[in-house]
N, C-alpha and C positions, 0 to 999 in steps of 0.2 A: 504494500500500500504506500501510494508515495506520500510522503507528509510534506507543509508549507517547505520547512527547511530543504528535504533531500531535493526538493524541486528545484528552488532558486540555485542549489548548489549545479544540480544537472545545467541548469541555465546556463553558469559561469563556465563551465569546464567545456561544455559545447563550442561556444564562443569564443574559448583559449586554444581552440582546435578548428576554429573556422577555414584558416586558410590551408591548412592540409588538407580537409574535404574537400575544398573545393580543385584541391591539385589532382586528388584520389579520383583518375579514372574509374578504375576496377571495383565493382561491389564487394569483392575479396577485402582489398585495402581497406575502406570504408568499413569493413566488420571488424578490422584491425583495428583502426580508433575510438570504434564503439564498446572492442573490449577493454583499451586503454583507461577508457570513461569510464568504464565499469568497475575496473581495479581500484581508480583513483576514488568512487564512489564509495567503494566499499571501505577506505582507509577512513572513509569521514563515516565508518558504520551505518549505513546505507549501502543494503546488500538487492543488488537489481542485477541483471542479466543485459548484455549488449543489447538484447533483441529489445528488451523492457526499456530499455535509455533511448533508445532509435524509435520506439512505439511513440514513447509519451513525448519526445520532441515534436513529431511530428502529430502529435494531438496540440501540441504549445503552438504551434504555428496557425493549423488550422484558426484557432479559440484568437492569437492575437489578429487574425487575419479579419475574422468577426467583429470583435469589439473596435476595432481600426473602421470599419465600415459602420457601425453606428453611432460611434463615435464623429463619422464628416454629420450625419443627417441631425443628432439629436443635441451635437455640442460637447464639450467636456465633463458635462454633469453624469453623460450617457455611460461612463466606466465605472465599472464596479469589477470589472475583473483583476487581481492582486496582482497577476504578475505582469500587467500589461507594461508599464513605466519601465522593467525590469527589462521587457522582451522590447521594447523601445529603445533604450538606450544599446539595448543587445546589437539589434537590427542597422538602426539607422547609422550612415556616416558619423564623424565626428563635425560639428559645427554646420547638418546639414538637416533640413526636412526631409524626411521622407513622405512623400506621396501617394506612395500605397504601401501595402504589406501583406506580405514579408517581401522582403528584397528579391528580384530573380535572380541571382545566384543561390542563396538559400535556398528557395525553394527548387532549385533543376537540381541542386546534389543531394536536397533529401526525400528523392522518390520520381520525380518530375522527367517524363521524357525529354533527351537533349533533340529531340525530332522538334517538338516544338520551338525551340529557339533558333536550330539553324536554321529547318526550314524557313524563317522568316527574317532576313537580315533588319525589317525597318521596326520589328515588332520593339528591339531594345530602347528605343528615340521614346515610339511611340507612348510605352510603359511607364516612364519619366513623367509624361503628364496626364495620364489618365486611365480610369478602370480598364482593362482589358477584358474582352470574352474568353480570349485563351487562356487567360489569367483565373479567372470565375470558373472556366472548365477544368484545370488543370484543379484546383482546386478540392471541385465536386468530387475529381474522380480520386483523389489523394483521400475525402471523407470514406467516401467509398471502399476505398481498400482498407480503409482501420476497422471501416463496421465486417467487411467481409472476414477480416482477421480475429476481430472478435468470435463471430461465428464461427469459426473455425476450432477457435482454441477451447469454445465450449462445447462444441461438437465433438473432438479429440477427449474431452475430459467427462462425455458422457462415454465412447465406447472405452475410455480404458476399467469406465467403474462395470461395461458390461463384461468385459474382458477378465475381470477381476471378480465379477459377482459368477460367470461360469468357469473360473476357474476352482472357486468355491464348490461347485455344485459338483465338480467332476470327481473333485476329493471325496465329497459324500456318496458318489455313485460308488464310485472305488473301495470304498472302505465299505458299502452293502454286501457288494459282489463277494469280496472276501468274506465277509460274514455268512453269506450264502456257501460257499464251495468249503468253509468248514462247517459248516450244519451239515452238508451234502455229505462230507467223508465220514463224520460220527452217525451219521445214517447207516453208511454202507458198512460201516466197522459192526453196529450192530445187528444187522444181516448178516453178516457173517457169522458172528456170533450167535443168534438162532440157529444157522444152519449147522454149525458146529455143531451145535448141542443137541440138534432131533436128528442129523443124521446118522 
């Protein structure tokens, strides 16, 4: 369960590793710094899995990417979310606005096809001033795959309890059966033992 603290910390350590993500071609690599994250995590007692630090980053983006969007329509009063200021200062330049959020680079190395940026040389201009639809889609589809992951990992955690509830059940067949085939043999022993005795 992450608590306020292990989060903000995820926050920092993310961002103390920004620019190697963004070097990290390879998904390989990239699982490398996430277990980096992870080690470092764990030294401040905060015990999360690579895959768990990469999950929930990529839930911090989505949530700052929201509260950034009603925050242009309702004004400053509109945040209530704790880590936003946090994931502000994370995101944006030093001495700059940002205009949307999260930044695209952020978002293309955590999860974001690079199809969408090369294919479009003018989209990075364009980005700078204004919402994007690739940006809105990109987006959706990044919710999308955390919900799909969800589902997954409680789908995964019902078959291992069937897995686990028939491996139960195979032990109690097992332990019948035996119970049977010696019933069977002090059956036959005492068959015999009649037939010994009348014949």
């Amino acid at each position: 369960q992450w608590t306020s603290d292990g989060t903000k910390i995820l926050i920092r350590l993310r961002v103390s590793y920004a620019e190697k993500f963004l070097k990290a071609q390879k998904k390989g690599k990239k699982n490398e710094l996430w277990e980096i994250i992870s080690n470092e995590i764990l030294e401040k007692r905060y015990k999360f899995l690579s895959r768990q630090c990469d999950e929930k980053w990529r839930r911090l983006l989505t949530q700052y990417r929201r509260t950034h969007d009603a925050m242009k329509t309702s004004g400053n009063n509109a945040v209530k979310w704790q880590y936003y200021h946090l994931m502000q200062q994370a995101l944006e330049p030093t001495g700059k606005k940002q205009t949307m959020s999260p930044s695209k680079s952020l978002l293309h190395e955590s999860s974001i096809s690079p199809l969408i940026y090369r294919s479009h040389p003018s989209v990075s201009s364009t980005l700078s001033q204004q919402h994007s639809p690739v940006l809105s889609a990109t987006s959706e589809y990044s919710e999308i795959i955390a919900f799909k992951q969800v589902q997954n990992d409680a789908l995964t955690k019902r078959l291992d309890k069937l897995e686990e509830r028939e491996g139960e059940m195979l032990k109690v067949l097992q332990q019948l059966v035996a119970k049977l085939e010696e019933a069977n043999d002090v059956e036959k022993q005492k068959l015999e033992l009649f037939r010994t005795i009348f014949s």
